[in-house]
N, C-alpha and C positions, 0 to 999 in steps of 0.2 A: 824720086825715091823719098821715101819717109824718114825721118831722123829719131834716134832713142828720143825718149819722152813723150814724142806726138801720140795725139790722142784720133785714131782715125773710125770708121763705120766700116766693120770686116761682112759683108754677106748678111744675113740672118743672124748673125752670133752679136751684134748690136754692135756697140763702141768697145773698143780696144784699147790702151796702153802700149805702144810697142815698148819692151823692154829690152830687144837685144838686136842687131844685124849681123846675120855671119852664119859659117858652115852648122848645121847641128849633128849631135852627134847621138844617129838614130839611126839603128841598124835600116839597111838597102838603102840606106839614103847617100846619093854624091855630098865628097866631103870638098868638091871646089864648086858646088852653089852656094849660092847666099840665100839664106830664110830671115823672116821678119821670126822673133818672138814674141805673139801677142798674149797681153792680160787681158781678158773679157773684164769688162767693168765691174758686171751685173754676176759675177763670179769668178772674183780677184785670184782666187787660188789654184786657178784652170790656165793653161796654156796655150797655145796654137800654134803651131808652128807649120807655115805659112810662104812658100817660094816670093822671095821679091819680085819676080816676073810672072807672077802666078795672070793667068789673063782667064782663069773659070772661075773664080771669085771674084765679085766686085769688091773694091777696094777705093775710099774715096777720106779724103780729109775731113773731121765734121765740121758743121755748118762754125759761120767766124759770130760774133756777135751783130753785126752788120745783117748781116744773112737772117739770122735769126730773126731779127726786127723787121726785116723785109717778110719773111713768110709770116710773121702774126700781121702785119697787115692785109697778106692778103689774105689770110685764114675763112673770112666771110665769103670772098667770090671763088673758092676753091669747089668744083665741084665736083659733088660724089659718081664711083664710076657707074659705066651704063653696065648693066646687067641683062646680057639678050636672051639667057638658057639657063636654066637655074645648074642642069647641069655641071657647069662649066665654071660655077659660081670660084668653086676651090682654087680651079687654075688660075683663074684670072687674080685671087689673091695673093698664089705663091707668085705671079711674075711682075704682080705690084710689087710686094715686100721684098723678094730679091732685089731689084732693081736698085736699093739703096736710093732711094730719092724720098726724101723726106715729102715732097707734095703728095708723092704718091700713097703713102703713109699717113697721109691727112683724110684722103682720098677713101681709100682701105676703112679707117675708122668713121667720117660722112656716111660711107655707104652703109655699113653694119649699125649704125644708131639708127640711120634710118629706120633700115629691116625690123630688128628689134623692134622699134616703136610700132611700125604696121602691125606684127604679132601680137605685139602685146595689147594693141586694140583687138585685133580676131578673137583674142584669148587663148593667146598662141602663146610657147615660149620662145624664146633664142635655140636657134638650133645649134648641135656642138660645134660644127665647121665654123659659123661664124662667130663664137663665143671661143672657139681659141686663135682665129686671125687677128680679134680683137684685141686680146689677151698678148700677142707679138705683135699687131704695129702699135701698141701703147708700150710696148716695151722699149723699141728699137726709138720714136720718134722722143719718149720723155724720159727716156736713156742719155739721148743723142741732146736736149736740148736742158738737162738737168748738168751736165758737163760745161755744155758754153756756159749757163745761164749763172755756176757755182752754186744749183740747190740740191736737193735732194728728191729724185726722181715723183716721190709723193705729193711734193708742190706742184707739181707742172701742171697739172687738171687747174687747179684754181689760176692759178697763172696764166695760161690760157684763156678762161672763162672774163678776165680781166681786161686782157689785153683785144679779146677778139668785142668786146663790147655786151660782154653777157654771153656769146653766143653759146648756148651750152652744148648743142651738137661739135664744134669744133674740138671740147675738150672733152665730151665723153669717151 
């Protein structure tokens, strides 16, 4: 169970704040469960409220500073997902980005720079579907590591670009 203060990774909604455990009091809702109250980071003035035994949401502590330093290490040999159906392309994004796993998230973003760059050799653009999964795992991942790291979400691209040895794909 999570404690007030902690700062955890709620689903898609990115990092969290819990700021409260306990009944809420919100019509049809049981007043003997317990709900987390969470503050979205990336939209402090937003609520969630959230079962502490919730098990259709992932719910996970963010990464520790340890952690962190461990995944920009391995940010170079992380590789981008297989794409077998372009179809399918979408789904395979939401069950990365659900999945709350920051490699995945790494993953998610390799794979769409890639794309992108192939297009934009064709003389192609960025298609919308990849230009907004992009748009959420650079959310949730320099969200999630602007929090450890105590910067401000718009450093993490260089930060990255630093730490992975240049590599500019890992931080685009």
């Amino acid at each position: 169970m999570f404690q007030i203060g902690d700062y955890i990774v709620y689903g898609t909604s990115g990092v969290c704040r819990v700021e409260k455990i306990g009944p809420v009091d919100l019509p049809d809702v049981s007043k003997d469960k317990l709900y987390y109250t969470l503050s979205p980071v990336r939209n402090p003035g937003g609520h969630i409220y959230t079962p502490v035994d919730n098990q259709r949401v992932v719910m996970r502590p963010i990464l520790t500073e340890d952690e962190t330093e461990q995944l920009m290490k391995a940010l170079p040999d992380i590789a981008p997902l297989t794409i077998s159906d372009e179809k399918t392309v979408e789904v395979l994004y939401k069950h990365s980005l659900s999945s709350c796993d920051s490699v995945r998230w790494v993953q998610v973003i390799k794979t769409i720079h890639q794309r992108k760059q192939s297009r934009l050799k064709a003389g192609k653009k960025i298609t919308a579907v990849d230009d907004r999964y992009m748009r959420i795992a650079k959310d949730n991942l320099y969200g999630e590591l602007a929090v450890v790291l105590h910067k401000k979400p718009d450093e993490i691209s260089s930060y990255i670009r630093e730490r992975a040895g240049g590599s500019a794909e890992a931080a685009q």
